[in-house]
PDB file of N, CA, C and O in Angstrom:
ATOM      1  N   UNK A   1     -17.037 -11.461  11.459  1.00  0.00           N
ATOM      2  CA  UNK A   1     -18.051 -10.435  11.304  1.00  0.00           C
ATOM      3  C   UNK A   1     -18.614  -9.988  12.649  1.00  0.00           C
ATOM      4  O   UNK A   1     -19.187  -8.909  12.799  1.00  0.00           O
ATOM      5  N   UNK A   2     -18.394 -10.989  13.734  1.00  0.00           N
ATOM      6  CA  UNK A   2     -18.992 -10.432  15.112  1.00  0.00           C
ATOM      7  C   UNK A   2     -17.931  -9.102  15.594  1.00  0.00           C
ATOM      8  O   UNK A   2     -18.257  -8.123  16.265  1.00  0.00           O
ATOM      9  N   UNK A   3     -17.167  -9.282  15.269  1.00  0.00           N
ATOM     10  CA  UNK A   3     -15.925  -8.563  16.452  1.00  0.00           C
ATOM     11  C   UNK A   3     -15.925  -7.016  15.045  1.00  0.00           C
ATOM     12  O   UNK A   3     -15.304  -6.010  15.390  1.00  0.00           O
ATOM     13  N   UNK A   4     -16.340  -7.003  14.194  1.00  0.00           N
ATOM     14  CA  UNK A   4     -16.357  -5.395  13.791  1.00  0.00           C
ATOM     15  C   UNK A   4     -17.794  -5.262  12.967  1.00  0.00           C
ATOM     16  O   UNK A   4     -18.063  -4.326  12.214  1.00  0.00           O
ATOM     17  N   UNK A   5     -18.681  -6.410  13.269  1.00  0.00           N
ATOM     18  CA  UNK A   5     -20.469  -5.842  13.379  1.00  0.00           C
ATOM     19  C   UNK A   5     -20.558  -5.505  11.699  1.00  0.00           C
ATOM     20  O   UNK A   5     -20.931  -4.414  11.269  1.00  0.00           O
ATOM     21  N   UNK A   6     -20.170  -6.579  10.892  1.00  0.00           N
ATOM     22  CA  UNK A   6     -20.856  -6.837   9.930  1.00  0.00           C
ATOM     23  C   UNK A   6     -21.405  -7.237   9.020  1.00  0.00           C
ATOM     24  O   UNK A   6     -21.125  -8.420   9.214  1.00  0.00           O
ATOM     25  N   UNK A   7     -22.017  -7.252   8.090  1.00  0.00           N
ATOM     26  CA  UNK A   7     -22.899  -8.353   7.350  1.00  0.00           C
ATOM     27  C   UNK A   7     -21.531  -8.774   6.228  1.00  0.00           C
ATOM     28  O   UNK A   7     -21.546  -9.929   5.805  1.00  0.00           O
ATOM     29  N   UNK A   8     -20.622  -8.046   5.862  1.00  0.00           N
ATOM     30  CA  UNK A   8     -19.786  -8.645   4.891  1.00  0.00           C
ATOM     31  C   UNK A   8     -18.613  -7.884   4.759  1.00  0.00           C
ATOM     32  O   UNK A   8     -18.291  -6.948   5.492  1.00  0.00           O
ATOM     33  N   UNK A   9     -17.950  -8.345   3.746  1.00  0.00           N
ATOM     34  CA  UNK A   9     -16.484  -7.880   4.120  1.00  0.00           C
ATOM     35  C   UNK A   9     -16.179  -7.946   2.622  1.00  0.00           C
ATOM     36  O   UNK A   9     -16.187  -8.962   1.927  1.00  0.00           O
ATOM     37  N   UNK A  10     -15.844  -6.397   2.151  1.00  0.00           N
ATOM     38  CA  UNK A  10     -15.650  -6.202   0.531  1.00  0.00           C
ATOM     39  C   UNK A  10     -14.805  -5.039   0.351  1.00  0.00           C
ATOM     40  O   UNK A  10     -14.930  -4.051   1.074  1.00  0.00           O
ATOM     41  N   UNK A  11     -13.679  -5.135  -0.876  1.00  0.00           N
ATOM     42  CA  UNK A  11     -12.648  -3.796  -1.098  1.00  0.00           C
ATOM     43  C   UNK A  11     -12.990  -3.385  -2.502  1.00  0.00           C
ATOM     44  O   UNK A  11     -13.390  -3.902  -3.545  1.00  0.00           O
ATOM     45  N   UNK A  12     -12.652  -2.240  -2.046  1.00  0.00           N
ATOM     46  CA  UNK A  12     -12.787  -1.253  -3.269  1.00  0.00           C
ATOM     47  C   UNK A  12     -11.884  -1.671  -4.095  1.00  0.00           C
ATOM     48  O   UNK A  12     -10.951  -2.372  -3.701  1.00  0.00           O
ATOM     49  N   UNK A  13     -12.038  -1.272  -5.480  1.00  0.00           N
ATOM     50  CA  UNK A  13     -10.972  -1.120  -6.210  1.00  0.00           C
ATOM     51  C   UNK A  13     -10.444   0.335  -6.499  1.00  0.00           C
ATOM     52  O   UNK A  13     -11.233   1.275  -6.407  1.00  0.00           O
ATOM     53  N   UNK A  14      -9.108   0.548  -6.851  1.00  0.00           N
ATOM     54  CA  UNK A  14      -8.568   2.032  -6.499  1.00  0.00           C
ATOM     55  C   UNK A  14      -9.563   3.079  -7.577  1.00  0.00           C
ATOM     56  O   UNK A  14      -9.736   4.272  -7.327  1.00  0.00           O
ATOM     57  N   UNK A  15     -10.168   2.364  -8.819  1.00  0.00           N
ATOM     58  CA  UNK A  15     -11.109   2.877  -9.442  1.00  0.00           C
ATOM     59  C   UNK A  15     -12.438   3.729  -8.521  1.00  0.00           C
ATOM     60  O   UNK A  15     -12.935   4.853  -8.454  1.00  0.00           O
ATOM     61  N   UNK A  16     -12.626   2.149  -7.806  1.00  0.00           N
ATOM     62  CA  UNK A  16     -14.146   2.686  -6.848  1.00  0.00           C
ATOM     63  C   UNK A  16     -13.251   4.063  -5.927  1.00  0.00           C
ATOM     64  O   UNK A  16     -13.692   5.192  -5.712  1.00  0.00           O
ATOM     65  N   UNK A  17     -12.222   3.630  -5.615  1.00  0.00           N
ATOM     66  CA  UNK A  17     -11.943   4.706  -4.515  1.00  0.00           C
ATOM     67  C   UNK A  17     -12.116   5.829  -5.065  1.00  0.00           C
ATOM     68  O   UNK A  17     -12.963   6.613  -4.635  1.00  0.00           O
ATOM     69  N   UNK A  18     -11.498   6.048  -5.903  1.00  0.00           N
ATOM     70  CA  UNK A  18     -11.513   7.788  -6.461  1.00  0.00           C
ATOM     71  C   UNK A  18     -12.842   7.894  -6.834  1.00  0.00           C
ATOM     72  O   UNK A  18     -13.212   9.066  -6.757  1.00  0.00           O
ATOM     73  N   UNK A  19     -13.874   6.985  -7.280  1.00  0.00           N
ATOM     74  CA  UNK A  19     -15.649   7.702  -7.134  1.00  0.00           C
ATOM     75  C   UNK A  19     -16.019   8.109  -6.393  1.00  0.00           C
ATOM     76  O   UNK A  19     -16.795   9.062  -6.462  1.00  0.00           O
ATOM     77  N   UNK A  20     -15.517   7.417  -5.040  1.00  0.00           N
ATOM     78  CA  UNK A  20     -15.879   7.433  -3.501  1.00  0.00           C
ATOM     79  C   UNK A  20     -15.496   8.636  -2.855  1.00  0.00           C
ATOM     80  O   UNK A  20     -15.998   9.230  -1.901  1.00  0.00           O
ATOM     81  N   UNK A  21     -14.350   8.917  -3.676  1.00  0.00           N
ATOM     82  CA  UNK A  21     -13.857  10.697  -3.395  1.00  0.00           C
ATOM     83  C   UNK A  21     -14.747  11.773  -4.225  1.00  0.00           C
ATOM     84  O   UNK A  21     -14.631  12.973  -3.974  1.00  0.00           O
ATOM     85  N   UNK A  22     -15.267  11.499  -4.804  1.00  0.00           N
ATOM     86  CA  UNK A  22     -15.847  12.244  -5.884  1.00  0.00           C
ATOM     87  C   UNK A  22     -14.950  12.645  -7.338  1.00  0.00           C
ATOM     88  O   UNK A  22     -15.230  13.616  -8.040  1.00  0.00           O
ATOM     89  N   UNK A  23     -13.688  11.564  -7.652  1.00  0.00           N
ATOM     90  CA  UNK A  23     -12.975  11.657  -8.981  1.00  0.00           C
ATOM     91  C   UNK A  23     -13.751  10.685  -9.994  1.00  0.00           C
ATOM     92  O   UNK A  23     -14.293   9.597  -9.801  1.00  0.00           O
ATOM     93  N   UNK A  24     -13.620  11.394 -11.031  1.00  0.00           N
ATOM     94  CA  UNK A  24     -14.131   9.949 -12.479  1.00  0.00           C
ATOM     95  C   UNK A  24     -13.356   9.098 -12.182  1.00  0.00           C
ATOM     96  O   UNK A  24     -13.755   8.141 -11.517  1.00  0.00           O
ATOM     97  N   UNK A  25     -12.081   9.189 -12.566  1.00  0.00           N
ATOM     98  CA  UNK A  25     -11.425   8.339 -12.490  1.00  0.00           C
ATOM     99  C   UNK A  25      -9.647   8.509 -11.994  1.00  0.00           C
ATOM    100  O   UNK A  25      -9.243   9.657 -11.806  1.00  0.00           O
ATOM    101  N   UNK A  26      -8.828   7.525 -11.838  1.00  0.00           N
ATOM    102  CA  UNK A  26      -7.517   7.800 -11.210  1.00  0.00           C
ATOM    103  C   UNK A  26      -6.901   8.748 -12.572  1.00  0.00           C
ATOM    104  O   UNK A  26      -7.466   8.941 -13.649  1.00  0.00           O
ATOM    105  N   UNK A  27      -5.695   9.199 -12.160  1.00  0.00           N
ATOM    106  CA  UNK A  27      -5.276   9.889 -13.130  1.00  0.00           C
ATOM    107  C   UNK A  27      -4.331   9.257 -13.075  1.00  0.00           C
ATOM    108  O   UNK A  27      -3.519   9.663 -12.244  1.00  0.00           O
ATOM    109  N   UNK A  28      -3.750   7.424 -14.234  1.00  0.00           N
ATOM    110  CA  UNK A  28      -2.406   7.596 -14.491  1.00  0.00           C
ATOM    111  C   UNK A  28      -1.172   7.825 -14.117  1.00  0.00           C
ATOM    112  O   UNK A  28      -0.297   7.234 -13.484  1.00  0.00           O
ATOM    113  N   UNK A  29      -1.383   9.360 -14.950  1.00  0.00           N
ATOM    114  CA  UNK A  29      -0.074   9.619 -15.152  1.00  0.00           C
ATOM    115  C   UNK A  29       0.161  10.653 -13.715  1.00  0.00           C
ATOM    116  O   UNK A  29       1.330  10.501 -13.362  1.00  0.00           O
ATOM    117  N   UNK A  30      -0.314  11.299 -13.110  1.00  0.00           N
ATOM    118  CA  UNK A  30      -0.841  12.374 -12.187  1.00  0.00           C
ATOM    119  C   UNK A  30      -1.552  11.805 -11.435  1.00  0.00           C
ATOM    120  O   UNK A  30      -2.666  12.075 -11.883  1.00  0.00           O
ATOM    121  N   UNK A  31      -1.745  10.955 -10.259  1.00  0.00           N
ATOM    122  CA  UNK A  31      -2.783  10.798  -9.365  1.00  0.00           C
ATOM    123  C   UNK A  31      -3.365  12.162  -9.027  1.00  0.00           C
ATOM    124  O   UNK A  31      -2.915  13.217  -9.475  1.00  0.00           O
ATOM    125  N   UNK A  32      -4.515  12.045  -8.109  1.00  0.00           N
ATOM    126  CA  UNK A  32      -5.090  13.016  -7.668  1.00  0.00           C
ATOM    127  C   UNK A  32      -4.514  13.091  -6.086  1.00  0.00           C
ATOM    128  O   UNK A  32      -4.101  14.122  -5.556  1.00  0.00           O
ATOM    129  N   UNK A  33      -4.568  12.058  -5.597  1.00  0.00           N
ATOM    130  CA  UNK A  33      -4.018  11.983  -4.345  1.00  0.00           C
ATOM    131  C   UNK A  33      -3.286  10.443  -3.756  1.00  0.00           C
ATOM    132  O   UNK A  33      -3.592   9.302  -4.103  1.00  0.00           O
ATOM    133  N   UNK A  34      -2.330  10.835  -2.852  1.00  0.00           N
ATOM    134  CA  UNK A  34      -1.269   9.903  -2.567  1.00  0.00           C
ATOM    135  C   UNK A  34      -1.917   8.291  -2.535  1.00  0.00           C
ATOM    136  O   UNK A  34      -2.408   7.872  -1.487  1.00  0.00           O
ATOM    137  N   UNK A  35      -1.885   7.670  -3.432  1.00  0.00           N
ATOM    138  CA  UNK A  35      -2.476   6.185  -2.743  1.00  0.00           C
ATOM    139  C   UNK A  35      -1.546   5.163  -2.908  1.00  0.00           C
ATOM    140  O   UNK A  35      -1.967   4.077  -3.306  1.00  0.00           O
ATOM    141  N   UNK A  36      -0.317   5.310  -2.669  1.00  0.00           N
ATOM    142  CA  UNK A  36       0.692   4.565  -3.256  1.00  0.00           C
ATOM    143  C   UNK A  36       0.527   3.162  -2.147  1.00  0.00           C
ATOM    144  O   UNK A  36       0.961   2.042  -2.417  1.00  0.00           O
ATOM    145  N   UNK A  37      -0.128   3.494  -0.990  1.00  0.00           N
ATOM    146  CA  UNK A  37      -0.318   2.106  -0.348  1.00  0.00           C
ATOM    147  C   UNK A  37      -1.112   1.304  -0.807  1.00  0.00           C
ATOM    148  O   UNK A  37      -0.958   0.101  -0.594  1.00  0.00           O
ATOM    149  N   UNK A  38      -1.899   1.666  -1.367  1.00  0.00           N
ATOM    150  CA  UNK A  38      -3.184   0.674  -2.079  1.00  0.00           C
ATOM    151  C   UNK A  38      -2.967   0.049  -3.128  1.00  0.00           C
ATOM    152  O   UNK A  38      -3.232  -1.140  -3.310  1.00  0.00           O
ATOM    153  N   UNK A  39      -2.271   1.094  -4.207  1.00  0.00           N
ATOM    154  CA  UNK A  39      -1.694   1.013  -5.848  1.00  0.00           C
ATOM    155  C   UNK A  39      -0.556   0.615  -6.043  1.00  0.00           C
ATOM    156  O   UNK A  39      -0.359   0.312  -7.220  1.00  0.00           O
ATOM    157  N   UNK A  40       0.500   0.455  -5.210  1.00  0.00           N
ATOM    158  CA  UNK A  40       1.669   0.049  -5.054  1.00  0.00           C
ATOM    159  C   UNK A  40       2.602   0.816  -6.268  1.00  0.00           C
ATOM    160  O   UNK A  40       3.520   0.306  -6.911  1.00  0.00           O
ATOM    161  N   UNK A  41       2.017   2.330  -6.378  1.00  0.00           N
ATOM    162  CA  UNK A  41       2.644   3.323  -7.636  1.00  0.00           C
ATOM    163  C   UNK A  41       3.217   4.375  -6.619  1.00  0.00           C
ATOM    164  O   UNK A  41       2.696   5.464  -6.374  1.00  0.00           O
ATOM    165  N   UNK A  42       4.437   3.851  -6.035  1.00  0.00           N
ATOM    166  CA  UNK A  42       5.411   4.936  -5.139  1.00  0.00           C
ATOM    167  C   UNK A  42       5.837   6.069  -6.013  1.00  0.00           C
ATOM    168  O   UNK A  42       6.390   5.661  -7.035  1.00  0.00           O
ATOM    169  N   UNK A  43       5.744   7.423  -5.920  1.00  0.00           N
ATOM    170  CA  UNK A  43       6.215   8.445  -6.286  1.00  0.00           C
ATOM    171  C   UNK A  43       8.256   7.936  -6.183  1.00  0.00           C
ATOM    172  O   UNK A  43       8.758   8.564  -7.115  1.00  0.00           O
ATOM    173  N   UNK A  44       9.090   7.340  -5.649  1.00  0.00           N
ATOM    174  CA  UNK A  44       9.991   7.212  -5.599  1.00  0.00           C
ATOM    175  C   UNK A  44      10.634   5.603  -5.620  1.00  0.00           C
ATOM    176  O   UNK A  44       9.959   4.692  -5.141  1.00  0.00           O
ATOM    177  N   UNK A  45      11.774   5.378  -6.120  1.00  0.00           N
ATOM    178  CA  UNK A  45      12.106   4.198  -6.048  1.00  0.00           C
ATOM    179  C   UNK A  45      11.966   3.676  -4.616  1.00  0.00           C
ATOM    180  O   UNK A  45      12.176   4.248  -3.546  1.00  0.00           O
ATOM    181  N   UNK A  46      11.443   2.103  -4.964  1.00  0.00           N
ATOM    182  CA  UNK A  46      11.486   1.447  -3.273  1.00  0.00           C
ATOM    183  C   UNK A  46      13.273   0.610  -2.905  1.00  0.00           C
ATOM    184  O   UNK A  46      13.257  -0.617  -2.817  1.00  0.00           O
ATOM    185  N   UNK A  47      14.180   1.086  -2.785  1.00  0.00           N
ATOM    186  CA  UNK A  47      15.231   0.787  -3.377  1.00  0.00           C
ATOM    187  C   UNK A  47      15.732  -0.516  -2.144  1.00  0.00           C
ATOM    188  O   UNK A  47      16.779  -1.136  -2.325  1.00  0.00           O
ATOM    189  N   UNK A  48      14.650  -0.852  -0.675  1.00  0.00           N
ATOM    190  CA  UNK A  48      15.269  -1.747  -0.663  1.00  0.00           C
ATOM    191  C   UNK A  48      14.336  -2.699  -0.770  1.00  0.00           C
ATOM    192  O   UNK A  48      14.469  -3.547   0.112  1.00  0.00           O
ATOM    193  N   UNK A  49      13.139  -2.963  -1.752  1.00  0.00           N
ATOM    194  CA  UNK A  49      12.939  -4.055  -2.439  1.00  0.00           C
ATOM    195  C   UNK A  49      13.274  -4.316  -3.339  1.00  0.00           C
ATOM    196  O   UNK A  49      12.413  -5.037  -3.843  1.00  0.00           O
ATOM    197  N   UNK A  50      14.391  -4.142  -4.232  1.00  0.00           N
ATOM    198  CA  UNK A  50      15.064  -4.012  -5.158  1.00  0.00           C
ATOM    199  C   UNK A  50      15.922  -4.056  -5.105  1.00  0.00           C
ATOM    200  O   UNK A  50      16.572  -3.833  -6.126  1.00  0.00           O
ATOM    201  N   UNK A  51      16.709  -4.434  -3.652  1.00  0.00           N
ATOM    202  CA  UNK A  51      18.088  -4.836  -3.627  1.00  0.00           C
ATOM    203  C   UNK A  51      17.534  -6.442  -2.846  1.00  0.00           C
ATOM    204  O   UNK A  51      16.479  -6.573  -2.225  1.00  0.00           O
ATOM    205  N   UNK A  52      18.614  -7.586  -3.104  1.00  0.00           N
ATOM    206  CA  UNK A  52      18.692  -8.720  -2.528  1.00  0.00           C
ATOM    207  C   UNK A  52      18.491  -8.021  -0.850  1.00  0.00           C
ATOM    208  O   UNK A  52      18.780  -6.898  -0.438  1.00  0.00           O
ATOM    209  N   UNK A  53      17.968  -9.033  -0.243  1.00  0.00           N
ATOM    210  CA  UNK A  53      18.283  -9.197   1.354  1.00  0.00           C
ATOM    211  C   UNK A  53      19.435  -8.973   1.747  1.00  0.00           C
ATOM    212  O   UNK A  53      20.262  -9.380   0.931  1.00  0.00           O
ATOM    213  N   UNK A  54      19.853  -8.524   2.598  1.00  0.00           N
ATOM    214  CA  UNK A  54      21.130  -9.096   3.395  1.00  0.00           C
ATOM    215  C   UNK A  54      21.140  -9.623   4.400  1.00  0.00           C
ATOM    216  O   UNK A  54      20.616  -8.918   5.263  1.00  0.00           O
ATOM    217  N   UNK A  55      21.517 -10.638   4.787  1.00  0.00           N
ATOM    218  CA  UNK A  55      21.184 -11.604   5.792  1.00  0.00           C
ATOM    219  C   UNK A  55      21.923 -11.022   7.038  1.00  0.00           C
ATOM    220  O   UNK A  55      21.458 -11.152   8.171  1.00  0.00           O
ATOM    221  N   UNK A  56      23.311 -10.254   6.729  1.00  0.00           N
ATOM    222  CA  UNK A  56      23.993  -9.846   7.774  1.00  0.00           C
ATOM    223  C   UNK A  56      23.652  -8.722   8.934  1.00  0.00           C
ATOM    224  O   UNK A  56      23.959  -8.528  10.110  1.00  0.00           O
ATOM    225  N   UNK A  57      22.671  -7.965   7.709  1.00  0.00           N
ATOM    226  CA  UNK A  57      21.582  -6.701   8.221  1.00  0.00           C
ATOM    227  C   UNK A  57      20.209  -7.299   8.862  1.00  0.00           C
ATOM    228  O   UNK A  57      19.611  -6.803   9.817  1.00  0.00           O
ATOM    229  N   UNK A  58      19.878  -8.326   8.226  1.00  0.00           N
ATOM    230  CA  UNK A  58      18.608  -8.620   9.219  1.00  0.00           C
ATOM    231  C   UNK A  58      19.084  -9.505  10.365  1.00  0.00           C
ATOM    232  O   UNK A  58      18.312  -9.921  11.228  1.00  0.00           O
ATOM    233  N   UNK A  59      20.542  -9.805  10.334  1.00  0.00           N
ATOM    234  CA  UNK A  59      20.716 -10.619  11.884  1.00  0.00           C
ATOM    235  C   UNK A  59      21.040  -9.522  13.103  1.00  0.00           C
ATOM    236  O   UNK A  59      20.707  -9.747  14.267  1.00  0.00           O
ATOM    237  N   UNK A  60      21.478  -8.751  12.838  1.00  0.00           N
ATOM    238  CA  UNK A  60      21.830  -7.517  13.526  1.00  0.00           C
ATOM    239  C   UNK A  60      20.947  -6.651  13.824  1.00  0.00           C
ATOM    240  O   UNK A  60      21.166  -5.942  14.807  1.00  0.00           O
ATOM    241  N   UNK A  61      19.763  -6.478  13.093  1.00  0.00           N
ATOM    242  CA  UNK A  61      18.322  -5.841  13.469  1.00  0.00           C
ATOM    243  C   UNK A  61      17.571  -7.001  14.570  1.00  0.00           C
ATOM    244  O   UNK A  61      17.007  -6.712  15.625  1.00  0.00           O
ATOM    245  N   UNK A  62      17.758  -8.428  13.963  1.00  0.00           N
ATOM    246  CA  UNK A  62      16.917  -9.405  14.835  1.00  0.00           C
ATOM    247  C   UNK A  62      17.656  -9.310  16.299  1.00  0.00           C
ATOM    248  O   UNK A  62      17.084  -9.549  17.362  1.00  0.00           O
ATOM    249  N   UNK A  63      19.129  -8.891  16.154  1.00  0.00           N
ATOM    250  CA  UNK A  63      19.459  -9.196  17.718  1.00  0.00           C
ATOM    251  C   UNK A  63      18.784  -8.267  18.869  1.00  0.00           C
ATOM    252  O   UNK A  63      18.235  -8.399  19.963  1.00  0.00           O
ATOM    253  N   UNK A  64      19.259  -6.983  17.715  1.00  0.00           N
ATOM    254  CA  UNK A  64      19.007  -5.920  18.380  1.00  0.00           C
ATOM    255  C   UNK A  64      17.588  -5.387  19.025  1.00  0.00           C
ATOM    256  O   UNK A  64      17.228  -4.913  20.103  1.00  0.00           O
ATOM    257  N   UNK A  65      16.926  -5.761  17.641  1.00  0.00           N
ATOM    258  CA  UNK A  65      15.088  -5.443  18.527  1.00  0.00           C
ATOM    259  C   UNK A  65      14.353  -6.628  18.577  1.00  0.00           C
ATOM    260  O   UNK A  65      13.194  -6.636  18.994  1.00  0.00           O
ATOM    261  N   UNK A  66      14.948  -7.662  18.174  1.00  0.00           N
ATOM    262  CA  UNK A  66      14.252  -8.907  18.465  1.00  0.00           C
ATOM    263  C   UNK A  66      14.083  -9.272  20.025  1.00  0.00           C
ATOM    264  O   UNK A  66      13.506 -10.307  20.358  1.00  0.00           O
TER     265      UNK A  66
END
């Protein structure tokens, strides 16, 4: 609480958020606006958490930018 000065530390829920925007409530089926980071409701498949790992692809990324 010293290093960003404050008395407490609390999250919204995606409910509170859209009050906080001035919405009643989320829309379902239609959001109002993009919150797929918060809601984890991607407009599109996440297709590579949904495929196994490949170990051969993350050794070849680790060489490379590791």
């Amino acid at each position: 609480n010293e290093y960003i000065r404050a008395d407490s530390l609390a999250f919204l829920s995606i409910d509170g958020l859209y009050r906080a925007l001035g919405e009643d409530v989320r829309d379902e089926a239609q959001p109002q606006y993009c919150d797929a980071c918060f809601s984890g409701a991607y407009p599109t498949r996440l297709t590579d958490h949904e495929e196994q790992d490949h170990p051969d692809q993350l050794a070849m990324l680790a060489e490379r930018y590791g």
